[in-house]
C-alpha distance (Angstrom), angle and dihedral (degrees) to the residues before:
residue distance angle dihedral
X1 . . .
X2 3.90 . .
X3 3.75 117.0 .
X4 3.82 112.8 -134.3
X5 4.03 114.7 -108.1
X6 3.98 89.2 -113.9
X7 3.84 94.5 56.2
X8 4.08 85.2 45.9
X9 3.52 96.0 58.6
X10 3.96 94.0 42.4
X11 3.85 95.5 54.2
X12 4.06 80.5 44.1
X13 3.87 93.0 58.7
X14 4.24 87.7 40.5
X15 3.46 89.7 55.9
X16 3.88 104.1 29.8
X17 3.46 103.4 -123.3
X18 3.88 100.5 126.9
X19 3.88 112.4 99.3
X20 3.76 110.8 -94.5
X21 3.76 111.0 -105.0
X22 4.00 115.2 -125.3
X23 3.32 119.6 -122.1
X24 3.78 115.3 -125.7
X25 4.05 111.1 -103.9
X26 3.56 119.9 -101.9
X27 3.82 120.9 -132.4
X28 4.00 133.8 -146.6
X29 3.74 143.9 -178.7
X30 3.25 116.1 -138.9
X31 4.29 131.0 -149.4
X32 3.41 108.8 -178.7
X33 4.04 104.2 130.6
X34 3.73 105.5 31.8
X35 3.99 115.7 75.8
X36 3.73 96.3 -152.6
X37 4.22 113.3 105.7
X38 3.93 111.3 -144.3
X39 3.38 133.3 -148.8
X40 3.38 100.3 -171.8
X41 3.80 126.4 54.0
X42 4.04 116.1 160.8
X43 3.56 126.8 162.9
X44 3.94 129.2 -144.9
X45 3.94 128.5 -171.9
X46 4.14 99.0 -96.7
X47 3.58 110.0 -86.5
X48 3.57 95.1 25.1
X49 4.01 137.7 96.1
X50 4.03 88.2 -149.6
X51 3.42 91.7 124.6
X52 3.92 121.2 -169.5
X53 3.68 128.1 -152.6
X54 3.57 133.7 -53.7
X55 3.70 104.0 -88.4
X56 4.11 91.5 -167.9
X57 3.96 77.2 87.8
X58 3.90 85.6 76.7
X59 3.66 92.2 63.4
X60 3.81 126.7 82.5
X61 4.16 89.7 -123.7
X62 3.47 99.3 35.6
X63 4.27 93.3 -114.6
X64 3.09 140.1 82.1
X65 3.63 104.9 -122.5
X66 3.66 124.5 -170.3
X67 3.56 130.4 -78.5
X68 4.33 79.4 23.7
X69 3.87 126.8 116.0
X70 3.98 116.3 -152.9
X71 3.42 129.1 -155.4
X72 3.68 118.4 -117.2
X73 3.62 123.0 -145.6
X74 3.68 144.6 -170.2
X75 3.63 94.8 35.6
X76 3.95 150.3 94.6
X77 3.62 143.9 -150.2
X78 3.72 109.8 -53.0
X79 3.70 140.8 101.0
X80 3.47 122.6 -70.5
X81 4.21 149.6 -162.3
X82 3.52 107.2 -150.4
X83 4.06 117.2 -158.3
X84 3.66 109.3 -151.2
X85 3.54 121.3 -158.1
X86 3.83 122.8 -163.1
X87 3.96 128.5 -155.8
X88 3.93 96.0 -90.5
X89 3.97 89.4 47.7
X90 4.00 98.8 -103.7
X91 3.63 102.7 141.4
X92 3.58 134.1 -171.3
X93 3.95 145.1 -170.0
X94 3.97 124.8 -117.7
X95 3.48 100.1 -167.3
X96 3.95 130.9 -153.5
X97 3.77 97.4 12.2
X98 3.95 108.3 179.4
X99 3.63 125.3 -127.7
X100 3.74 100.2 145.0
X101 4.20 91.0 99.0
X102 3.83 95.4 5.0
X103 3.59 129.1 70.3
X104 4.00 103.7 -163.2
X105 3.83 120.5 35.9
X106 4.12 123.3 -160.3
X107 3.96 130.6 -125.2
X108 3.48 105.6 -136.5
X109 3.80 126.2 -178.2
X110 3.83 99.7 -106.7
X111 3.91 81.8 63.9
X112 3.77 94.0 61.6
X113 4.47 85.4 54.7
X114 3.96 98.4 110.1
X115 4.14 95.2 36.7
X116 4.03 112.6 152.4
């Protein structure tokens, strides 16, 4: 006698023998070296002005303050721009930043060079 597909897959979960299901990576900016806070931080596909929302919403404060990391969200592995927007609205664009192998990328100061 057969067992029915459903049954299958619930002795599978009792006994733990379905493959473990990944959990999707997590992604963060970090801004460890610069000493500007930002309260802006939205992220386009490289090349692109399609930019998402403002991912400072992820953060208790609404910044990204130095020496923080925020969590980005609604996104995948790609390459990004990144707008940065500090507390008297300059903003700026880090260009290129990686997350194709990396899952966290880092402001640095040479990224805040061309900030209006």
């Amino acid at each position: 006698m057969m067992m029915a597909p459903v049954r299958i897959a619930a002795l599978a979960i009792l006994f733990g023998t379905l493959p473990a299901v990944a959990a999707p990576p997590r992604y963060y900016a970090y801004n460890m070296t610069t000493r500007t806070d930002f309260k802006g931080v939205y992220l386009a596909p490289a090349g692109t002005q399609d930019w998402g929302p403002n991912q400072t919403v992820n953060d208790k404060d609404h910044s990204l303050d130095t020496t923080e990391r925020l969590r980005l969200t609604g996104i995948s592995a790609g390459r990004y721009d990144v707008k940065l927007v500090d507390g008297h609205g300059h903003s700026c664009i880090a260009r290129n930043k990686d997350l194709t192998q990396e899952t966290s990328f880092e402001i640095r100061d040479a990224d805040l060079a061309d900030c209006r």
